[in-house]
C-alpha positions as a Markdown table, in Angstrom:
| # | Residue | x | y | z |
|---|---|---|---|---|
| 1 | Unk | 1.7 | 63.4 | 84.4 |
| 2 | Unk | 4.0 | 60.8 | 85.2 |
| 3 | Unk | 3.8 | 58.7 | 81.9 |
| 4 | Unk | 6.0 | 55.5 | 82.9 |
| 5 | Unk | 8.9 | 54.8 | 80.1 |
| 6 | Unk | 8.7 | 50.8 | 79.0 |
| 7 | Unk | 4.9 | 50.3 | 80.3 |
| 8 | Unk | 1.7 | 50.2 | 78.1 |
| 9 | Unk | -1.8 | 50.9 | 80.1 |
| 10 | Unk | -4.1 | 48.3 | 79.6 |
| 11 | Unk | -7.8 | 47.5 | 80.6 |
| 12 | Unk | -9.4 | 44.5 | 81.6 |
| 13 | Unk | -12.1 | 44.9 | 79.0 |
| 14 | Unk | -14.4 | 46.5 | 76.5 |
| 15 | Unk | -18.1 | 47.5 | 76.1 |
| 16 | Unk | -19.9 | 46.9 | 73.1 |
| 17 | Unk | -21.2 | 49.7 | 72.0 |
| 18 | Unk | -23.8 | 50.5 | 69.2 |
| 19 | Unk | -22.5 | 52.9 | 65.9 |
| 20 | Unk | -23.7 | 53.5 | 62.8 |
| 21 | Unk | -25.9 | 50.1 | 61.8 |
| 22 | Unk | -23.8 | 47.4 | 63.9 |
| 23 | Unk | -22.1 | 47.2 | 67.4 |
| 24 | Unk | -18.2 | 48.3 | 68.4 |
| 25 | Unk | -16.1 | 47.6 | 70.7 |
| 26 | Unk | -15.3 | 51.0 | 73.1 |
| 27 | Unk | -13.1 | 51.3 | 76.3 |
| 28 | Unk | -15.3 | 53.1 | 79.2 |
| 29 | Unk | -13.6 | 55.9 | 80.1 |
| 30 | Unk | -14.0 | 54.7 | 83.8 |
| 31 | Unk | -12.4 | 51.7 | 83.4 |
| 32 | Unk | -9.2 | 51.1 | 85.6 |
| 33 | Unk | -5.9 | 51.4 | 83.7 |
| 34 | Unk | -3.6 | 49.0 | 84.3 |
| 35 | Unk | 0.2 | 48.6 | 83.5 |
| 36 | Unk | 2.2 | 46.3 | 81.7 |
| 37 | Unk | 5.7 | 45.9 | 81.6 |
| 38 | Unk | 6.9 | 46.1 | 77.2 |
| 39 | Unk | 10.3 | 43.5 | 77.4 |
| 40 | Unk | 13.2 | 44.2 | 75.7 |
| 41 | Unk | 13.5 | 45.7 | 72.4 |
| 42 | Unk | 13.7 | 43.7 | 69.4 |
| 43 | Unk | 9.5 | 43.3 | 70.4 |
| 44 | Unk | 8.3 | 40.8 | 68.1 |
| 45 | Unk | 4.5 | 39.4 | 68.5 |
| 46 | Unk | 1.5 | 41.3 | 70.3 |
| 47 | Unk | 4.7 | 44.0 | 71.9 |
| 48 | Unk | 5.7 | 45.0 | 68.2 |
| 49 | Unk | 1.7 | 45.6 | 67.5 |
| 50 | Unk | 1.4 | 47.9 | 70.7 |
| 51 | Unk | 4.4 | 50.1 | 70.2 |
| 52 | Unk | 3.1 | 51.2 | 66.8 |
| 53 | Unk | -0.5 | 51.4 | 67.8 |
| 54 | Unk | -2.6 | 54.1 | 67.4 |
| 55 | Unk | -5.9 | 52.7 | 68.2 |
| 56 | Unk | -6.8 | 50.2 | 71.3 |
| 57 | Unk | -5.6 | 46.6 | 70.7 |
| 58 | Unk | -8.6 | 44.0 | 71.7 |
| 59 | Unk | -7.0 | 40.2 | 72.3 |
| 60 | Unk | -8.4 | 37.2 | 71.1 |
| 61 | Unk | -10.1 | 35.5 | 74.5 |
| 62 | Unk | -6.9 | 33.4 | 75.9 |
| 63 | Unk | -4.2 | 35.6 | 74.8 |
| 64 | Unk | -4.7 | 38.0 | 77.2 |
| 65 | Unk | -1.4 | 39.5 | 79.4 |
| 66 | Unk | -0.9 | 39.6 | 83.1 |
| 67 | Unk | -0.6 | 43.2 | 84.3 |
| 68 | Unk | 1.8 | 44.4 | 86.8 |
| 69 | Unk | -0.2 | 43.5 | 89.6 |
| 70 | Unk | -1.6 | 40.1 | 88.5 |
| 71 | Unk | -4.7 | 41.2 | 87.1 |
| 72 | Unk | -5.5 | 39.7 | 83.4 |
| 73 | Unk | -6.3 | 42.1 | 80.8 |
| 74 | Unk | -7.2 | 42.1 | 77.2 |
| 75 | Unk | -7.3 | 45.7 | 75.5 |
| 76 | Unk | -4.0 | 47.3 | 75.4 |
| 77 | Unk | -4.0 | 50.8 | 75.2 |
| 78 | Unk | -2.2 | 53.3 | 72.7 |
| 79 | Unk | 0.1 | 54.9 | 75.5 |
| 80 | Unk | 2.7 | 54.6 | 78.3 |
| 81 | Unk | 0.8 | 54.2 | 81.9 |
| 82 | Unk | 0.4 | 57.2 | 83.8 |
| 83 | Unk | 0.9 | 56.7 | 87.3 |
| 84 | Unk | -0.7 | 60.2 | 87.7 |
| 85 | Unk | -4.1 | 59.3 | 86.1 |
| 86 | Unk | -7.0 | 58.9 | 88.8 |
| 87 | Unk | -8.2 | 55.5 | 86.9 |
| 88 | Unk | -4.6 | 54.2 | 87.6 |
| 89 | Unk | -4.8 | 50.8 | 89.5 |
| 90 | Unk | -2.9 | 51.7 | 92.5 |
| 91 | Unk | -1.2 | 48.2 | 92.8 |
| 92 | Unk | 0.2 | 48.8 | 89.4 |
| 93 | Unk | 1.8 | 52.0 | 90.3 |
| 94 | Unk | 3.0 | 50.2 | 93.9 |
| 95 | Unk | 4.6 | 47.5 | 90.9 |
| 96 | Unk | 6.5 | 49.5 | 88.9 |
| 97 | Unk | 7.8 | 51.6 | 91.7 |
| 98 | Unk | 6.1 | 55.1 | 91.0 |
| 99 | Unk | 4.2 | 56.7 | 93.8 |
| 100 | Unk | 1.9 | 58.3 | 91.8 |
């Protein structure tokens, strides 16, 4: 696996899905991961939230982030990107410089 250091995977979006008596959100394991770029550390905002995730992070509609290759996403994943993955946009490994 080549996990990338200073990225976060990301998705463009979520599925609802049903559980229990009401409906939650759920990232298809299909989906394309993306990769985003974490700035430099002190992270304040949405970057401090990722880095001490554990669970997937859903934005709000319009606070979304631009991924490394351009593409908007909205549910920022627990974990570095992995250029390796076979769900790994291959623009985003092209960005950050990793032939996967």
């Amino acid at each position: 696996m080549a996990k990338i250091l200073n990225t976060f995977a990301a998705v463009e979006r979520y599925e609802l899905v049903r559980a229990g008596g009401g409906v939650d959100p759920e990232v298809s394991a299909e989906a394309v991961r993306h990769a985003c770029r974490m700035p430099e550390e002190p992270w304040t905002g949405i970057y401090a939230k990722i880095a001490d995730a554990t669970q997937p992070i859903i934005a709000e509609k319009s606070h979304g982030l631009f991924a490394a290759c351009g593409t908007w996403v909205r549910v920022y994943l627990p974990q570095p990107f992995d250029s390796e993955d076979s769900r790994a946009c291959p623009q985003c490994v092209d960005a950050v410089g990793v032939k996967g």
